[in-house]
C-alpha positions as CSV (number, residue, x, y, z in Angstrom):
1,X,-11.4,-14.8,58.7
2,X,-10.6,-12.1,61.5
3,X,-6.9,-12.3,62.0
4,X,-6.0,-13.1,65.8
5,X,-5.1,-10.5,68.5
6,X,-1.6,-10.7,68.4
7,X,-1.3,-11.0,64.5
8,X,-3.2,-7.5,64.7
9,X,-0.8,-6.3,67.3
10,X,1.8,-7.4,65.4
11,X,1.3,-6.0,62.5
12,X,0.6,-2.8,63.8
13,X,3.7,-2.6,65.8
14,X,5.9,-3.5,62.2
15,X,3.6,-0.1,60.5
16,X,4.6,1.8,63.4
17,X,8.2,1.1,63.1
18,X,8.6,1.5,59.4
19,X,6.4,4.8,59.9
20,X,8.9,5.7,62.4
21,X,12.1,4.8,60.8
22,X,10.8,7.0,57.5
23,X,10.0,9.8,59.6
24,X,13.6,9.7,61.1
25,X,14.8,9.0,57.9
26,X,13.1,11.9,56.2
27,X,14.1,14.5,58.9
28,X,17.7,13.7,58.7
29,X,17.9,14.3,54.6
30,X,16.4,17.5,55.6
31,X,19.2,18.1,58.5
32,X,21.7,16.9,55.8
33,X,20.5,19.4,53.1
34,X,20.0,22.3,55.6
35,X,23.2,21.6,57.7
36,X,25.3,21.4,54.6
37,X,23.8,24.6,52.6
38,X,24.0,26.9,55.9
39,X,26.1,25.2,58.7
40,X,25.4,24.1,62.1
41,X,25.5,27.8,63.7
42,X,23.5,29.1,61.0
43,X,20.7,26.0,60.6
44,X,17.6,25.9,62.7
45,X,15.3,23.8,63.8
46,X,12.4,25.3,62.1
47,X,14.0,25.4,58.8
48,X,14.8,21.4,59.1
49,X,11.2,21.0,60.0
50,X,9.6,23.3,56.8
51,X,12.2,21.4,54.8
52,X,11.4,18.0,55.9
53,X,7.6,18.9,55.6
54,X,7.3,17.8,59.1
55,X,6.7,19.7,62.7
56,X,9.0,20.8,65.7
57,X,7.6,18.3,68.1
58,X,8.1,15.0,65.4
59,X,11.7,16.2,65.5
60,X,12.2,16.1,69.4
61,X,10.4,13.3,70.0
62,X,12.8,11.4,67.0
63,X,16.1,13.0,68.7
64,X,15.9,15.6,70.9
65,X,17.1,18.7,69.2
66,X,19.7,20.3,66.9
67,X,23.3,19.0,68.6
68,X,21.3,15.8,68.7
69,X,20.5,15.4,64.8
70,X,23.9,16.5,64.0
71,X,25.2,13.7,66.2
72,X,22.8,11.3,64.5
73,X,23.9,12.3,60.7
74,X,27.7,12.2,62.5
75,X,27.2,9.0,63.5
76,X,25.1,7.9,60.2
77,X,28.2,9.0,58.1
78,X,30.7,7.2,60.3
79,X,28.8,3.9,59.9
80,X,28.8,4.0,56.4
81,X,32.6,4.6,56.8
82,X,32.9,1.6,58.7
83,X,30.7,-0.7,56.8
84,X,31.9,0.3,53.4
85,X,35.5,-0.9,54.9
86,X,34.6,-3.7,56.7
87,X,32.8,-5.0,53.8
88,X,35.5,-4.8,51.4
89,X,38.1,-6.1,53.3
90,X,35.7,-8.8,53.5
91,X,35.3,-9.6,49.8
92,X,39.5,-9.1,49.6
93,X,39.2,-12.1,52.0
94,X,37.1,-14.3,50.6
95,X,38.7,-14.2,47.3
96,X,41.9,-15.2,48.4
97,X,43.5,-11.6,48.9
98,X,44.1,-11.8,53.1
99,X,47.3,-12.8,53.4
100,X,49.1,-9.2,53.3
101,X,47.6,-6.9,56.1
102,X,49.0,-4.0,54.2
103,X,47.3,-5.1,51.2
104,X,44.1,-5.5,53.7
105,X,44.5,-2.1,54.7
106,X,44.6,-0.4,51.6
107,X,41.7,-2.5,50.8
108,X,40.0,-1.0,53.4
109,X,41.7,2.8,52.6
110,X,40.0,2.5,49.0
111,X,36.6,2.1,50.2
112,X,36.9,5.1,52.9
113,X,38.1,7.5,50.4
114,X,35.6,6.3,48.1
115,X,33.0,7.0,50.4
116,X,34.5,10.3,51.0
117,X,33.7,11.1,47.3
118,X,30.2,9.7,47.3
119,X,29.4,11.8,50.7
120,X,31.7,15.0,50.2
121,X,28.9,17.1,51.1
122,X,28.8,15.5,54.9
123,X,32.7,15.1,55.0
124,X,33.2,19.0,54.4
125,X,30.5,20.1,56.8
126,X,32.1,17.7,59.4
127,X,35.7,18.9,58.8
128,X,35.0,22.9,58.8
129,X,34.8,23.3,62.9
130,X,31.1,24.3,62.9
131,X,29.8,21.8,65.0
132,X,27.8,21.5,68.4
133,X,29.9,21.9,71.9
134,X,31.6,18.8,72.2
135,X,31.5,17.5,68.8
136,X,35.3,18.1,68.6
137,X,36.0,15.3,71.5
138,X,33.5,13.0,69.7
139,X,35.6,13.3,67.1
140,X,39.0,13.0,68.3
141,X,37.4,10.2,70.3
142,X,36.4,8.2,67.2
143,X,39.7,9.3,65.4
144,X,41.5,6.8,68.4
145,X,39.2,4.3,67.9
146,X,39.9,4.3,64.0
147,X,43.5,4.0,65.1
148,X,43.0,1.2,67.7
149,X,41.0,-0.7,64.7
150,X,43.6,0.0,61.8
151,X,46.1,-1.2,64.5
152,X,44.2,-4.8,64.9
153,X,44.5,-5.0,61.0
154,X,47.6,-3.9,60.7
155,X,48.6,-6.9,63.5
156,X,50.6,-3.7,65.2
157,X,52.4,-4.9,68.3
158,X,52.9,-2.5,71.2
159,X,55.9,-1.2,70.2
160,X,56.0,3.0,70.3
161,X,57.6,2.9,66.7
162,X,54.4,0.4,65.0
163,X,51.9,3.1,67.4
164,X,53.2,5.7,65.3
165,X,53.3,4.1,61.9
166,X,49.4,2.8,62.1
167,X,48.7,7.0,63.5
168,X,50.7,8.5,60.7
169,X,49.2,6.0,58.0
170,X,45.3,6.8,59.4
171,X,46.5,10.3,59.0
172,X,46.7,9.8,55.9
173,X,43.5,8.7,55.0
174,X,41.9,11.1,56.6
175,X,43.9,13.8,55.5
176,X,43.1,12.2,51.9
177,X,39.6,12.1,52.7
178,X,39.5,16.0,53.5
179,X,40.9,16.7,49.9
180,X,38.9,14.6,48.2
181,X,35.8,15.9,49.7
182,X,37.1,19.4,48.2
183,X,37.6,17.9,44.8
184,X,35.5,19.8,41.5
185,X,35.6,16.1,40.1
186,X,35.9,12.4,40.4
187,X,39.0,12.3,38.2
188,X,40.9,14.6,40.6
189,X,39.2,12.5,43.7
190,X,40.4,9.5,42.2
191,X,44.5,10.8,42.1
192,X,44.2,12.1,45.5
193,X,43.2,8.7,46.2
194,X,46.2,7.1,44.3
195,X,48.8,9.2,45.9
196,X,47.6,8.6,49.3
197,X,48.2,4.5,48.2
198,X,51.5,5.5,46.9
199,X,52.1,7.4,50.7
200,X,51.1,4.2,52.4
201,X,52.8,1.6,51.0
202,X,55.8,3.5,50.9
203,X,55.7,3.4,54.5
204,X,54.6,0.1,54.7
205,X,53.1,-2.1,57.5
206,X,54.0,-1.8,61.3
207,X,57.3,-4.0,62.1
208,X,57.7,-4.4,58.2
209,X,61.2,-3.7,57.3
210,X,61.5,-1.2,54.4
């Protein structure tokens, strides 16, 4: 029996996407490899293309050109930040764990840094300075958002002394983050990880008496 119109329609439109999302998804493990081996300066488009086994126009119709697929792999990596985070903080939660923010927070500090292992070849290509113009105000833009959010955790109030204790303790993790992407091994990773705990609860939560 001939499937209807709109089935057909449909289910061409769902092979379109997932042939689209794999193309995407194809060029920008390419733009990863070729980024991290060579730099943004250095990396062209035509070597993404021969490495992704695809063709110059695919990649401008899929983002537009270089700045814009290191944007998208930018923006890829901060998302997996941010889910990796959210998601443990969740599981602290649901068993029981949520009544400490601090403990929430270094919940949440674990997963980042881990991810910072698991992805050290995007982290050290994003913290060298070879980036597109503008990338560095993307980034200090996103660093204030990361603050804002690590405030709301945190419960910060508005007070300038609680503003600088959530900046100084998301200085840490990044600054934790940088090293650990530099790490020869996990075992190293995981006591850079350790002593940036050790930094943070020292300091303790915003308004916390210590």
């Amino acid at each position: 029996m001939a499937r209807s119109a709109s089935s057909a329609a449909a289910g061409g439109n769902a092979w379109q996407w997932s042939r689209t999302a794999e193309t995407r998804r194809v060029l920008l493990n390419a733009a990863r490899e070729v980024f991290c081996e060579q730099g943004f300066a250095e990396a062209s488009i035509a070597g993404v293309v021969e490495r992704a086994g695809s063709s110059v126009g695919s990649l401008y119709h899929h983002f537009g050109g270089k700045t814009e697929l290191f944007l998208a792999l930018w923006e890829e990596h901060q998302a997996a930040h941010e889910q990796n985070a959210v998601t443990a903080v969740a599981a602290a939660r649901a068993a029981g764990e949520g009544e400490d923010p601090l403990d929430l927070f270094v919940t949440g500090a674990r997963a980042f840094l881990e991810g910072s292992w698991q992805r050290r070849d995007l982290a050290r290509l994003f913290m060298d300075g070879d980036g597109p113009p503008g990338f560095e105000l993307v980034r200090r833009t996103r660093s204030r958002e990361w603050v804002r959010q690590n405030a709301v955790l945190l419960g910060a109030g508005i007070d300038s002394v609680d503003r600088l204790t959530v900046a100084v303790l998301t200085t840490i993790i990044g600054e934790a983050g940088r090293e650990i992407a530099t790490c020869p091994n996990k075992r190293q990773a995981n006591k850079i990880t350790e002593a940036a705990i050790v930094l943070i609860r020292r300091l303790g939560s915003p308004g916390q008496d210590t």
